[in-house]
C-alpha positions as CSV (number, residue, x, y, z in Angstrom):
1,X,62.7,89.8,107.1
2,X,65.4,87.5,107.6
3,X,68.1,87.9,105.2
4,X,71.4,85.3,104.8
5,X,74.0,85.7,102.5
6,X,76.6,83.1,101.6
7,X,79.7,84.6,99.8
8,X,82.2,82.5,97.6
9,X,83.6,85.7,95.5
10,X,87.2,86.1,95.9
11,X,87.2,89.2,93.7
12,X,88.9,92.1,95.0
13,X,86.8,95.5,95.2
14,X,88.8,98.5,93.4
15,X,91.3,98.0,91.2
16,X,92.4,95.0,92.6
17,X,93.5,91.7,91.0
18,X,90.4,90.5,89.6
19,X,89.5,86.6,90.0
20,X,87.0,85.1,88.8
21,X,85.1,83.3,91.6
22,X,81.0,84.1,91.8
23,X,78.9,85.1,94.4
24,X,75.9,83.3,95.8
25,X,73.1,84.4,97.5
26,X,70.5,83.1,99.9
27,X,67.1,85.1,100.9
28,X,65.1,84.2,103.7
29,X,61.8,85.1,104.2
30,X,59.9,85.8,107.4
31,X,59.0,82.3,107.6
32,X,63.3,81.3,107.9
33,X,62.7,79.8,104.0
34,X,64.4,80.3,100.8
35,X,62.8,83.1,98.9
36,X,65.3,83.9,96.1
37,X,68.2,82.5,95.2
38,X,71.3,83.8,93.1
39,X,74.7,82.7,92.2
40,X,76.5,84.9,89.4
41,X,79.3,86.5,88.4
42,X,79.5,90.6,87.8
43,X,82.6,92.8,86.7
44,X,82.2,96.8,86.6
45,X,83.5,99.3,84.2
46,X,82.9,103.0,85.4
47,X,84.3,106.2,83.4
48,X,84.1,109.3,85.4
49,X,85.7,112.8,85.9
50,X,89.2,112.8,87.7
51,X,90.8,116.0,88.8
52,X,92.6,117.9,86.3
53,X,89.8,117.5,84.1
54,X,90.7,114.1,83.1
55,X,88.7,111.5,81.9
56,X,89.2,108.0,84.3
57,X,88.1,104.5,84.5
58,X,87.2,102.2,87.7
59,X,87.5,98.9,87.1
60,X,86.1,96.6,89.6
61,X,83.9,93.3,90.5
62,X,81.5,92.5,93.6
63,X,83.6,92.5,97.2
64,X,83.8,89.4,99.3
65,X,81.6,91.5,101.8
66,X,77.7,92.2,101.0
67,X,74.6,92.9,102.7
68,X,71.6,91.6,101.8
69,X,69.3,94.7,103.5
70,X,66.7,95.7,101.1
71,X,66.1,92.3,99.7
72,X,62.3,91.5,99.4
73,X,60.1,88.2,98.1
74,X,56.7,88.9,98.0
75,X,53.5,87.1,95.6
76,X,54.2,88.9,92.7
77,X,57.8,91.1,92.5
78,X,60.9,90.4,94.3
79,X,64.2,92.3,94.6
80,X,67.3,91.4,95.2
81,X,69.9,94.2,97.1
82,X,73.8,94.2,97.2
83,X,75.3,96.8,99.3
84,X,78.9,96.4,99.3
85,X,82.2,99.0,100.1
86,X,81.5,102.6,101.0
87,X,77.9,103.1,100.0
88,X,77.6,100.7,96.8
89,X,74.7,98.7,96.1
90,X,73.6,96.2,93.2
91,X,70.0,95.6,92.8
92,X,67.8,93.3,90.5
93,X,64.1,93.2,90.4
94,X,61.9,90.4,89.5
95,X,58.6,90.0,88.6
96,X,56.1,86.7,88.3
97,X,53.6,85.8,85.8
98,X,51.2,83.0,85.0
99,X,53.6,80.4,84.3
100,X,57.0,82.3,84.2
101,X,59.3,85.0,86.2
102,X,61.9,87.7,84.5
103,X,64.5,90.1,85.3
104,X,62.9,93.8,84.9
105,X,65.9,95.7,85.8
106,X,69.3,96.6,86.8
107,X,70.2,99.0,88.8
108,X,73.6,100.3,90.3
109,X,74.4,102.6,92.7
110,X,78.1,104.2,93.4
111,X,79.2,106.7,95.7
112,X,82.0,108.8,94.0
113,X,83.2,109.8,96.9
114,X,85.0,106.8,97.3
115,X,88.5,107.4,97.0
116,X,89.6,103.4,97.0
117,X,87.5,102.9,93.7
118,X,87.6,106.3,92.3
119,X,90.7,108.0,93.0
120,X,90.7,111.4,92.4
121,X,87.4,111.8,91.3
122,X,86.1,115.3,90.9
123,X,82.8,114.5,92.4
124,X,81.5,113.0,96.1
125,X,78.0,112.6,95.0
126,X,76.5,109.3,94.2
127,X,76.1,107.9,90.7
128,X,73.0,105.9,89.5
129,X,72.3,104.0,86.6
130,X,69.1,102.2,85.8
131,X,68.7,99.9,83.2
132,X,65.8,98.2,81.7
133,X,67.1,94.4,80.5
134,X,63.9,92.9,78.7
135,X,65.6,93.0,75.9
136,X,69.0,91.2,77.3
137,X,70.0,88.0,77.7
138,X,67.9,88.0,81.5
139,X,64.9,86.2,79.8
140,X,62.0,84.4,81.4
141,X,62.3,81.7,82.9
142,X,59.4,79.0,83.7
143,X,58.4,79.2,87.7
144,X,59.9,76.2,89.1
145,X,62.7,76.4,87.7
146,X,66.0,78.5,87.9
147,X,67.6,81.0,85.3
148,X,70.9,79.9,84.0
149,X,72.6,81.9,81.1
150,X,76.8,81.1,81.4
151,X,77.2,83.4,78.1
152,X,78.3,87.0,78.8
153,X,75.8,89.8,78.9
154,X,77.2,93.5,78.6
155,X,75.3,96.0,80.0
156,X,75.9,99.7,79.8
157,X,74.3,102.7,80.4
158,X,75.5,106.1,81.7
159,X,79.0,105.3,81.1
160,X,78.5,102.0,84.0
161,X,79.5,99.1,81.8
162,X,78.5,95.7,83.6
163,X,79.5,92.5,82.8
164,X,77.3,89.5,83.9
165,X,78.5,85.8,83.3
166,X,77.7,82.0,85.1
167,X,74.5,83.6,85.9
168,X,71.9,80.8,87.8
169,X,69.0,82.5,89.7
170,X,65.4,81.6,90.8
171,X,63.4,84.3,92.1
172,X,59.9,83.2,93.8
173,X,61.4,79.7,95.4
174,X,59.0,77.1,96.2
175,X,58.7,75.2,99.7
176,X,62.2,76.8,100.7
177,X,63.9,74.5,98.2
178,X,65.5,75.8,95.4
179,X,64.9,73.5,91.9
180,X,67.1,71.5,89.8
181,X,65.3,72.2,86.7
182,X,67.1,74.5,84.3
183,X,65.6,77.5,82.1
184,X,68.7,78.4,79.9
185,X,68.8,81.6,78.5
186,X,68.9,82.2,74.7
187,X,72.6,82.4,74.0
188,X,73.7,79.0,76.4
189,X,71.2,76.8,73.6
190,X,73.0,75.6,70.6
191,X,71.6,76.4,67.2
192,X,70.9,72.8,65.7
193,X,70.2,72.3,61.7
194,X,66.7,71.1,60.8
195,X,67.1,67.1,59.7
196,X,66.7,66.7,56.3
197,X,63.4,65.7,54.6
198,X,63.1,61.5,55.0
199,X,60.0,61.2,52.1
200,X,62.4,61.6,49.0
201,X,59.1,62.1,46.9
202,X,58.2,65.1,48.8
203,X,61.7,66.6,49.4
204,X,62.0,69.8,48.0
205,X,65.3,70.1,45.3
206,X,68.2,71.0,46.4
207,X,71.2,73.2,45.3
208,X,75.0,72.6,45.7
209,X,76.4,74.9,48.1
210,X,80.2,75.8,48.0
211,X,81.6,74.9,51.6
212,X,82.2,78.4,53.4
213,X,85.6,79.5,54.4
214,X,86.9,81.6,57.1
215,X,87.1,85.1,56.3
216,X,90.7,86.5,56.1
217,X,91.8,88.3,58.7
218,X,93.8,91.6,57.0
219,X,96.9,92.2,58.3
220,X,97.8,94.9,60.9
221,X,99.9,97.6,60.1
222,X,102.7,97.9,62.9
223,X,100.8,99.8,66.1
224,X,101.5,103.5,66.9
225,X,103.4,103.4,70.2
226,X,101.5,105.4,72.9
227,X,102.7,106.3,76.6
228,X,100.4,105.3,79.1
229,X,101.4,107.2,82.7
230,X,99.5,106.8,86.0
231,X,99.8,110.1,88.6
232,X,99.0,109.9,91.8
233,X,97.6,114.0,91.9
234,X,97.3,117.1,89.9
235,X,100.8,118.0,89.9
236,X,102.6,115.2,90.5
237,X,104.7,113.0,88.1
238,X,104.1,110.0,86.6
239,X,104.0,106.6,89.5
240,X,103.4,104.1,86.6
241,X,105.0,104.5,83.0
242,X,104.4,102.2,80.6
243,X,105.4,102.7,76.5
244,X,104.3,100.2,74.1
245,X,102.9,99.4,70.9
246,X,99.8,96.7,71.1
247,X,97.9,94.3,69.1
248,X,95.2,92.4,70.2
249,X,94.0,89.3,68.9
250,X,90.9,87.7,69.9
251,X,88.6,85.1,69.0
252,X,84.4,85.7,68.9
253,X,82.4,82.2,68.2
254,X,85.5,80.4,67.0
255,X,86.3,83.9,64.3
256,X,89.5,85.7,64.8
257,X,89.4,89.2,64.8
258,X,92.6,91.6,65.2
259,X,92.5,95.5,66.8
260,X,95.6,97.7,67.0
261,X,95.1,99.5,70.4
262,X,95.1,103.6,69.1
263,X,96.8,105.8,71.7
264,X,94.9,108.6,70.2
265,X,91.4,108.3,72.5
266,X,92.6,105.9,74.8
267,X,93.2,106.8,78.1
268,X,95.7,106.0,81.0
269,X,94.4,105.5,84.7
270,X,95.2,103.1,87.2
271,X,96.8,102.9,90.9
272,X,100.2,102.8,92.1
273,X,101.2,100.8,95.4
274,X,103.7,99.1,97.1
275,X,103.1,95.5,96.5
276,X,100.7,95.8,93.7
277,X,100.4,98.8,90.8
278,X,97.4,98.7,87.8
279,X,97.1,100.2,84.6
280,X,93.9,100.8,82.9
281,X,93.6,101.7,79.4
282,X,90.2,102.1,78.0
283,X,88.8,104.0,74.7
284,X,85.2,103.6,73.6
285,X,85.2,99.9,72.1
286,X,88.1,98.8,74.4
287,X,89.0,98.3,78.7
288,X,92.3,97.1,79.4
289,X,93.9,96.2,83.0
290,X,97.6,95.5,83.1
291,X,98.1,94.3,86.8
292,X,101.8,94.3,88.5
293,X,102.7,92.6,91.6
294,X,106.3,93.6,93.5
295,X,107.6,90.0,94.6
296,X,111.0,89.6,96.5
297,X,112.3,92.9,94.9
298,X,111.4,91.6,91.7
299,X,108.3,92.8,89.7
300,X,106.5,91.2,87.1
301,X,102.8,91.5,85.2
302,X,100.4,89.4,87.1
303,X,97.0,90.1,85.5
304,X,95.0,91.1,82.3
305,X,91.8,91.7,81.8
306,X,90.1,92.9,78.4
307,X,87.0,93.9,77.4
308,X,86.0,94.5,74.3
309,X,82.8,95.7,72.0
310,X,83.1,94.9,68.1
311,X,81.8,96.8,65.7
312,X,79.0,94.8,64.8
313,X,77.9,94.9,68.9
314,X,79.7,91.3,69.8
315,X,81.0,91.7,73.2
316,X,84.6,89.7,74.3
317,X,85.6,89.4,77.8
318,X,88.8,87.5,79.0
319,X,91.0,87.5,81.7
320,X,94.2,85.8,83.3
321,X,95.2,86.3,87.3
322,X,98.3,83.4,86.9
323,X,101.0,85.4,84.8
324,X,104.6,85.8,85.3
325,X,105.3,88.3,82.2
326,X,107.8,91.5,82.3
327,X,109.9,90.5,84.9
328,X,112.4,93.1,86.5
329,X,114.1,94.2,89.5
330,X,111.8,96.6,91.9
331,X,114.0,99.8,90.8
332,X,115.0,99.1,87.4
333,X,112.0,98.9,83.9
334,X,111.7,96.4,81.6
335,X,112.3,96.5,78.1
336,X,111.4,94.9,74.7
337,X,112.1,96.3,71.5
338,X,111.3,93.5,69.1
339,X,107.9,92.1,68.8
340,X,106.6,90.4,71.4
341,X,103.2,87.9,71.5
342,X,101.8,86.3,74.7
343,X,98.9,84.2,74.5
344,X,96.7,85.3,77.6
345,X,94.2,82.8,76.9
346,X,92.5,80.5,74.9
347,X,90.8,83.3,72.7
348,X,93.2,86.3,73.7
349,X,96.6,86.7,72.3
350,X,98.4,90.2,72.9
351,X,101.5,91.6,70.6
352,X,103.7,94.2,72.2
353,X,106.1,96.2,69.9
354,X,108.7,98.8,71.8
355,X,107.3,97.9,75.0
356,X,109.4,99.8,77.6
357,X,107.2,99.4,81.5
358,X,107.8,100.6,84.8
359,X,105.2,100.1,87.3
360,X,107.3,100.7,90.8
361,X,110.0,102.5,92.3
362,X,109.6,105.4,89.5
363,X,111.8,108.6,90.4
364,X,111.2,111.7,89.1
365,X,108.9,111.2,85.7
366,X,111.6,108.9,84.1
367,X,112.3,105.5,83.6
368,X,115.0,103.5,85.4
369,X,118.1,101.9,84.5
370,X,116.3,98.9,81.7
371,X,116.7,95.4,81.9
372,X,115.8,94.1,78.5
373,X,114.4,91.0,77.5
374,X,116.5,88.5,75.9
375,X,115.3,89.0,71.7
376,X,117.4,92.8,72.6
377,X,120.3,91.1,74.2
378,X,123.8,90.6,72.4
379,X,123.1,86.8,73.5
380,X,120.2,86.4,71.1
381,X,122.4,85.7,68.0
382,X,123.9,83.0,69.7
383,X,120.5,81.3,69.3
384,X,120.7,80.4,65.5
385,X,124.5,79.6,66.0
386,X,123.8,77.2,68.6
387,X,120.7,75.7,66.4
388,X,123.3,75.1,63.4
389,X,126.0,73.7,65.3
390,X,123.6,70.7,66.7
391,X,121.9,70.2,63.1
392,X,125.9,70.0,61.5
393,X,127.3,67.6,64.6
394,X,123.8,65.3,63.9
395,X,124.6,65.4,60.3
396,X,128.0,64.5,61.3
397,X,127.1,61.4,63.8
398,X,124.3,60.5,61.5
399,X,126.9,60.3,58.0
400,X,129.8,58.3,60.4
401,X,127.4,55.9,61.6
402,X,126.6,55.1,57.9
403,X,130.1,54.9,56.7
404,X,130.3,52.2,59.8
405,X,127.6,50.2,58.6
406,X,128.4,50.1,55.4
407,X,131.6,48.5,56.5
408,X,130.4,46.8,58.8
409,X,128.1,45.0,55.8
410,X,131.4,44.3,53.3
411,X,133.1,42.5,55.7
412,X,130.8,40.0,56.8
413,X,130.6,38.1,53.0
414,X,134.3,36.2,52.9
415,X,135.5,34.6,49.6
416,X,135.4,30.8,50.2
């Protein structure tokens, strides 16, 4: 079979900064035609077993390289294979009905032994997960036509957590040419209100409703500040330090919800480089990647990504790859007592209280000489003093120019 892959994913494999670019897919069959076609987006979450019997998370998305090898079309079932990195591998299965096609499963495929992806892992076998996804948002779709679902579906299973989003497949193409026609997945179609009944002497009474208001958000109690270190080994002392207190707002369908992050049950992992260090926090509901870049001597947070599952099983993913937050001299840490609230996105907002970070150039355990953030400094009081000042001289130049006018106004009527 005669396999072609064209890649547009810019999203680095490991711990990388994380883009958010998609990958498309072309499968030829024996003939030299399109057989299956895919274009999506996937981001990983992966807890496993680091040395030191500590609990770590991989955090990663499809590599710019993949190989399309194991990829089949045939009458009835299709699959499509990613092998990417040191022994990796995505695959999806299809099947065709009557009138329709589905997704019948996910499954994943990751080789421990891996040190790039999972550093310090205590195992060099390879882990596979499985996964079933009827019953997610990888519906049918009618043949003919391709899938397209741009709504985020979560799956996990054996502690893999994958994220798929700007999904648009067609499995069993036609003639070679892949269709224009659109099956949307559940969640992409807007829920629309019935129109009301037009025969008013068959309408059905109706009752007053009370317009419904947004549910109050409680506030937060100030978050517990937790220390979040990266090691590079065993015995070796912390490459990445970073103490803060956070709170994270977010919004789900237009509702904003608000989490303290629990240092209790959350755990620190990450890498440490020279150009470019990442910390991962993750606890059961929550993933976190804090992403540092070292610039010119100067360092400064590049990236966040957050993932998060709500109690009531909504899932909320967001990410931003264009920040210049925390910015310090390559030696030195960055500090922020006073609260602190960054808006990451449109539906992300993060509040850091205490926040003391470190992500290069750490020397024995111990933060560096801090350069704090300008709410600390002895210059921030000069702020309100500076605001007054321009309000009185206004009041001043707006009370003179009356007193001119006014005079201005007397003197132009003369006794005759």
């Amino acid at each position: 079979m005669i396999h072609r892959a064209v890649l547009f994913l810019a999203l680095a494999l490991g711990l990388g900064t994380q883009l958010t670019s998609a990958t498309e897919v072309l499968v030829n069959n024996t003939e030299g035609k399109l057989c299956l076609y895919a274009n999506l987006k996937v981001n990983f979450s992966v807890a496993y077993e680091a040395v030191g019997d500590k609990n770590a998370t991989a955090v990663f998305s499809l590599p710019d390289a993949v190989l399309t090898n194991g990829s089949s079309c045939a009458n009835s079932s299709s699959t499509l294979r990613l092998s990417f990195g040191q022994g990796h591998s995505w695959t999806m299965t299809f099947s065709k009905g009557v009138q329709n096609y589905q997704a019948d499963s996910v499954s994943v495929d990751l080789n421990l032994a891996d040190a790039a992806v999972f550093p310090n892992a205590t195992s060099n076998e390879t882990m596979s997960v499985t996964v079933n996804v009827n019953a997610t948002n990888l519906s049918k779709a009618d043949l003919g036509t391709c899938y397209s679902c741009n709504s985020q579906d979560v799956i996990r299973e054996g502690g893999v957590s994958q994220t798929l989003w700007s999904v648009l497949i067609q499995a069993f193409v036609a003639n070679g040419s892949k269709s224009q026609e659109i099956t949307s997945c559940a969640a992409d179609v807007p829920i629309t209100p019935s129109p009301a009944p037009t025969n008013a002497s068959t309408a059905a009474p109706t009752t007053a409703v009370a317009p419904t208001t947004p549910i109050p958000t409680p506030t937060l109690p100030t978050p517990t500040t937790g220390k979040y270190h990266v090691t590079t080994g065993v015995n070796s002392t912390a490459c990445l330090m970073a103490d803060f207190g956070l709170s994270i707002g977010f919004k789900i369908q237009g509702q904003l919800q608000k989490m303290n992050l629990e240092p209790n049950g959350t755990n620190a992992s990450g890498t440490c480089g020279v150009n470019s260090s990442q910390l991962v926090l993750s606890n059961p509901t929550a993933t976190l990647v804090f992403t540092f870049v070292n610039e010119t001597a100067k360092f400064r947070l590049h990236a966040v990504t957050v993932n998060i599952t709500t109690g009531s099983g909504q899932q909320f993913y967001s990410e931003n790859t264009n920040l210049s937050l925390w910015v310090a001299s390559v030696g030195s840490s960055y500090m922020c007592n006073k609260e602190q609230s960054y808006n990451i996105s449109e539906s992300l907002a993060l509040h850091t209280f205490d926040l003391h970070v470190q992500p290069f150039a750490v020397a024995s355990g111990k933060f560096s000489t801090a350069e704090e953030c300008f709410l600390d400094s002895d210059l921030s009081f000069l702020v309100p003093i500076a605001v007054g000042v321009a309000l009185s001289f206004l009041i001043i130049l707006v009370l003179i120019s009356y007193l001119i006018g006014r005079r201005k106004s007397r003197t132009g009527y003369q006794s005759v």
